[in-house]
C-alpha positions in Angstrom: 44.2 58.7 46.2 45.6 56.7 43.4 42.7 55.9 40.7 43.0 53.1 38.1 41.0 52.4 35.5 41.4 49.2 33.1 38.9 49.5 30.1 38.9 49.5 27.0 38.7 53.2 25.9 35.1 54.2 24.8 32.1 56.7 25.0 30.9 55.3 28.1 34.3 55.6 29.5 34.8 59.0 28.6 31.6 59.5 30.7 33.0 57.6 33.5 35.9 59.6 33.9 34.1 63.2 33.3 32.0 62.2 36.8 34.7 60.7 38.8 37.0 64.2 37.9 36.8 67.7 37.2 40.0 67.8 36.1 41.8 65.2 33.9 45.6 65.2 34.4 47.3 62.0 32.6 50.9 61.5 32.7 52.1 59.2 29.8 54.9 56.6 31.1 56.2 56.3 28.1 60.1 55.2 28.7 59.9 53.8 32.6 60.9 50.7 32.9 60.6 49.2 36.3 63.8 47.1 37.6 61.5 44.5 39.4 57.7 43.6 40.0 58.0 44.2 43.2 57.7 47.6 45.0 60.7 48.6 46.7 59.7 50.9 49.4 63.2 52.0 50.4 63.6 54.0 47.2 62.7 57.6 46.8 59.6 57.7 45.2 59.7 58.2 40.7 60.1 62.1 40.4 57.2 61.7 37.7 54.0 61.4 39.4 50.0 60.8 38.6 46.8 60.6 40.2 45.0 58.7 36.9 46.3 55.5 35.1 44.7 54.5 32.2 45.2 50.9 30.8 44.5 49.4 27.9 43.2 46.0 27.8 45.8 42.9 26.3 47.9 42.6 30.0 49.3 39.4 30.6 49.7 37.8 34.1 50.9 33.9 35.1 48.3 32.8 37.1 46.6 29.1 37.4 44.1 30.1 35.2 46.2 31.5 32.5 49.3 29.0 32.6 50.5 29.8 29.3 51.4 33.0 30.3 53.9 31.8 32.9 57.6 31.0 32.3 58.3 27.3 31.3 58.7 25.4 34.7 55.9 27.4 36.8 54.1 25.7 39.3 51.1 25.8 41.3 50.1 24.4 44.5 47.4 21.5 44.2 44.8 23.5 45.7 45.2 26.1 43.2 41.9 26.9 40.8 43.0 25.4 37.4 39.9 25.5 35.6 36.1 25.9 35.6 34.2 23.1 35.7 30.6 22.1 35.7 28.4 18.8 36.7 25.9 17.6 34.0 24.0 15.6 35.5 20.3 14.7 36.2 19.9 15.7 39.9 21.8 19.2 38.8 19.5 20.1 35.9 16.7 19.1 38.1 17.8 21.7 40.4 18.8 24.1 37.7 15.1 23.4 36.1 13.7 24.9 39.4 15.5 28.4 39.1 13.5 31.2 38.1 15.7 31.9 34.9 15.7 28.8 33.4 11.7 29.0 33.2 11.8 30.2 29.3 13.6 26.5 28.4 11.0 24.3 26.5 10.6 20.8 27.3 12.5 19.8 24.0 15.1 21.6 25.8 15.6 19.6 28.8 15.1 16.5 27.3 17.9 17.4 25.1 20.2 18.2 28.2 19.0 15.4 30.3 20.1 12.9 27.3 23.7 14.6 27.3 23.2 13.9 30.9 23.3 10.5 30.9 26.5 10.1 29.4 27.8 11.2 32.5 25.9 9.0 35.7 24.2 10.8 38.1 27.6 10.3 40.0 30.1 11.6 37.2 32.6 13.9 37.2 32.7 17.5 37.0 33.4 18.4 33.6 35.8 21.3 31.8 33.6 23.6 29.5 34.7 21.7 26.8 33.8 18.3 28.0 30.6 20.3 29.1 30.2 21.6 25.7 30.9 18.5 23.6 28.6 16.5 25.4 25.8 18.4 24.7 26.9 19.3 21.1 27.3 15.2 20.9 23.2 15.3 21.5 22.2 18.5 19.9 24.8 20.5 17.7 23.9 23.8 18.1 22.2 23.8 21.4 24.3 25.9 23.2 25.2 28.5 20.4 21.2 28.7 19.7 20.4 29.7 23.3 19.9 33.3 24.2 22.9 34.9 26.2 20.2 35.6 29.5 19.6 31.3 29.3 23.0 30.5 28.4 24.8 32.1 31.0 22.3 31.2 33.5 23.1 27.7 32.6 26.4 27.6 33.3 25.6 29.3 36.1 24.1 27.0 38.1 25.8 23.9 36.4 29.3 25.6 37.7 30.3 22.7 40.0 32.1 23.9 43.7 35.9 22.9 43.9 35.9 22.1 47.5 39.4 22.0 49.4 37.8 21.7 52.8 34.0 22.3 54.3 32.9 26.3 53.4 36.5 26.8 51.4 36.5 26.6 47.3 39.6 26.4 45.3 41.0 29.7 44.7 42.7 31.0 41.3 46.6 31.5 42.5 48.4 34.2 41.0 52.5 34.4 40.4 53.2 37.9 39.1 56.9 37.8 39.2 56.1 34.4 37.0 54.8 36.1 34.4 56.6 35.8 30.8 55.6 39.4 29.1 56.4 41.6 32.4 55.0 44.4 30.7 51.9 43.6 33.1 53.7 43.0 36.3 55.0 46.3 35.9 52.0 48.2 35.3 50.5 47.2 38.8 53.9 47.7 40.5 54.2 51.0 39.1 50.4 51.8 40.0 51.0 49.9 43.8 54.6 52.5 43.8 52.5 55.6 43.5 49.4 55.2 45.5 52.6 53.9 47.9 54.0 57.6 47.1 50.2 59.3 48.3 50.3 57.3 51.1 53.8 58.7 52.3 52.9 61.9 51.8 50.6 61.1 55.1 52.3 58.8 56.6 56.5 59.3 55.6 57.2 55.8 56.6 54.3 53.9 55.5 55.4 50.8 53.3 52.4 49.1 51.8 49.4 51.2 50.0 45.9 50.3 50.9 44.6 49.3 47.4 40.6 48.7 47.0 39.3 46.4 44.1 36.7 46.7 42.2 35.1 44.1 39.9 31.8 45.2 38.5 32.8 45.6 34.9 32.1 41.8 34.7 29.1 39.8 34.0 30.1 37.7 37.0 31.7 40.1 39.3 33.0 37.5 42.0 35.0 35.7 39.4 38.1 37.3 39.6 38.1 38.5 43.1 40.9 36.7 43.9 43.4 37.1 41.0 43.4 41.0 41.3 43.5 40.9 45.0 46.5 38.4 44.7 47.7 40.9 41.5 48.1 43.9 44.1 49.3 41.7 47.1 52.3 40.3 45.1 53.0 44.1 44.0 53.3 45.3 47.4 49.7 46.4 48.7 47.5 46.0 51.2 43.9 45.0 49.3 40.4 44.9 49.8 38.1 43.9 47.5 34.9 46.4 47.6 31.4 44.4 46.7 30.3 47.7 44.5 28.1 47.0 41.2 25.2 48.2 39.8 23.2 45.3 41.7 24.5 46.4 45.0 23.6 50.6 44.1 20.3 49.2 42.6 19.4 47.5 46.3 20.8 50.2 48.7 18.9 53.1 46.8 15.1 51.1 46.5 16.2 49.4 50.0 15.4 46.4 49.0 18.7 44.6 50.6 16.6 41.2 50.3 16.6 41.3 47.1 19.8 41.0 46.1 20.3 37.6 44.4 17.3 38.8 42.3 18.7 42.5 41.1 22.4 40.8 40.0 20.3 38.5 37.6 18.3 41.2 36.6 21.2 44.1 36.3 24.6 42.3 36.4 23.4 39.0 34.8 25.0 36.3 37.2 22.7 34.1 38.8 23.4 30.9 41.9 26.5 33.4 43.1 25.8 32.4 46.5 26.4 28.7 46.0 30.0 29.3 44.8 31.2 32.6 46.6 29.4 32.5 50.1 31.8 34.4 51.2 32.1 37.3 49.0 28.2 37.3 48.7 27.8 37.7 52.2 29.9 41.1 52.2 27.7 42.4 49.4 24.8 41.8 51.5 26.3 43.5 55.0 27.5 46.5 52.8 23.9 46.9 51.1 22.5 46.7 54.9 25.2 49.4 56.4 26.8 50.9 53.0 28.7 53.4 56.1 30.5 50.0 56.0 31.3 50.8 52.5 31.6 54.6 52.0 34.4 54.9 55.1 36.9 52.1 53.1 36.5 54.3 50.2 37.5 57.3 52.8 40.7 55.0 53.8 42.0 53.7 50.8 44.8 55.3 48.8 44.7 53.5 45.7 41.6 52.3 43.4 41.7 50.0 40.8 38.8 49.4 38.3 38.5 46.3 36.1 38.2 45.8 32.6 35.2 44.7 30.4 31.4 46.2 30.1 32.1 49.5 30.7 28.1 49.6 30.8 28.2 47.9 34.0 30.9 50.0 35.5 29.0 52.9 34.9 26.2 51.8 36.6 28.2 50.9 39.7 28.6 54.4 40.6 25.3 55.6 39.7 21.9 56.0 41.1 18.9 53.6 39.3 18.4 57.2 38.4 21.8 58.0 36.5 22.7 60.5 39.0 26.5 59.8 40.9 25.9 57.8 43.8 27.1 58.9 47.4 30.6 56.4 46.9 31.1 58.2 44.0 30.9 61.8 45.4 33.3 60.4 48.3 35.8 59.2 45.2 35.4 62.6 43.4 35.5 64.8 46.6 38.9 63.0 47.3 40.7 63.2 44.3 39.8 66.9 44.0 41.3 67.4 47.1 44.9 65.8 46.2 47.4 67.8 47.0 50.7 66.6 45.0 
């Protein structure tokens, strides 16, 4: 198995990486230079070879979100995610007034957002977070910067408008790797798709695309980029699956309280409404917290895993026990790489 791990270096990394290996072997790429972003399976696999890849943070990729790192003359589909955007109007603070973690806002509070409110109609537009921002800034300066981060990101939240294409199916952010101006990037994920490619073989000699799982619980909102990395890795040359492990999902299936979901990713992970925007995605948490076999036997079949950047708190937490001890998917992950045989 193929392990990668995207932080940015720190104590709680180190930590990290001491439970998921005994051993820490790292080779240093420090001169290969791939011809193209995509894997070439026809070519003997690189005569240097890893089992951990460590990246710093600073990558660059073209995707709709991040258009200014795309070659001049890119271009996205119309359904492509561009932007997030959020509706400020009356009947959506009403119904963000009802959730649980907006109950600390004062009534000063909402009668400042209401006002900035009614700027827009109860029939306006979804706004950018700038438009969202100025509008309340046009009312109350400092509102936003004053709240709490709990409140604030609660907020936006459940004032994070849906970007419906069809009924059930959201806007997706589209991702063009070979697109990508600095290629620096591109080539990190090729070279990590080439050598979990290169495990694979070793199995299976004419195997041509690594099965890759995704994890995203290093951010605050763990759905969020689901679908750039998964695009990331399909572009590279991988088969990918995106695995719904974070420390709200270990939290539920240790205290069995599967139910309670929604509740333990405001509480641990700090998202809120998640449901609303990413039925599907949310859904999959909840049948992996009922039957986490689900869960454990992809991390059995994989034969690369990739770790995202951010709060390296959180990804911690996503292989451990409430009680700080390593969690059954992580014994699975350390059991396998122990057993690599290069």
């Amino acid at each position: 198995m193929k392990i990668s791990i995207k932080p940015n270096f720190n104590a709680l990394s180190c930590l990290l990486f001491s439970l998921l290996i005994s051993t820490l072997l790292l080779s240093l790429y420090s001169s290969m230079v791939l011809a193209s972003t995509a894997v070439n399976t026809d070519v003997t696999p690189p005569v240097q070879t890893f089992d951990l890849m460590m990246v710093g943070g600073g990558l660059v990729t073209c995707s709709s979100l991040s258009r200014q790192n795309c070659v001049p003359g890119s271009q996205f589909t119309a359904d492509a995610k561009q932007t997030s955007v959020y509706r400020l109007t009356h009947s959506a603070l009403e119904r963000a007034f009802k959730h649980p973690s907006l109950s600390g806002l004062t009534a000063p509070q909402k009668t400042i957002l209401l006002h900035a409110s009614q700027q827009q109609g109860d029939a306006g537009s979804s706004l950018s977070y700038q438009a969202f921002y100025d509008a309340i800034s046009a009312v109350e300066k400092d509102f936003l910067t004053d709240l709490n981060d709990q409140v604030y990101y609660a907020l936006l939240d459940l004032l994070e408008d849906e970007q419906a294409i069809t009924s059930g199916i959201n806007r997706q952010e589209h991702v063009m790797l070979s697109a990508t101006q600095n290629q620096y990037g591109a080539q990190i994920f090729s070279l990590f798709t080439q050598q979990a490619l290169f495990k694979k073989q070793q199995r299976q000699p004419q195997a041509k695309r690594p099965l890759i799982a995704v994890v995203t619980a290093s951010a605050r909102d763990p759905f969020e980029s689901i679908d750039f990395y998964t695009q990331v890795f399909e572009q590279a040359g991988a088969d990918v699956i995106w695995l719904p492990l974070d420390s709200a999902l270990q939290a539920a299936i240790a205290q069995q309280q599967c139910d309670q979901l929604p509740a333990l990713r405001e509480k641990i992970q700090g998202n809120v409404d998640r449901a609303r925007l990413y039925p599907v995605a949310t859904a999959l948490q909840q049948s992996m917290c009922v039957s986490p076999d689900s869960l454990y036997q992809q991390l059995l079949n994989i034969d690369g895993l990739f770790l995202n950047g951010g709060d390296q708190r959180l990804t911690l937490s996503a292989w451990l026990t409430p009680q700080k001890k390593p969690s059954k998917a992580l014994d699975i992950i350390k059991k396998d790489y122990n057993n690599i045989k290069l």
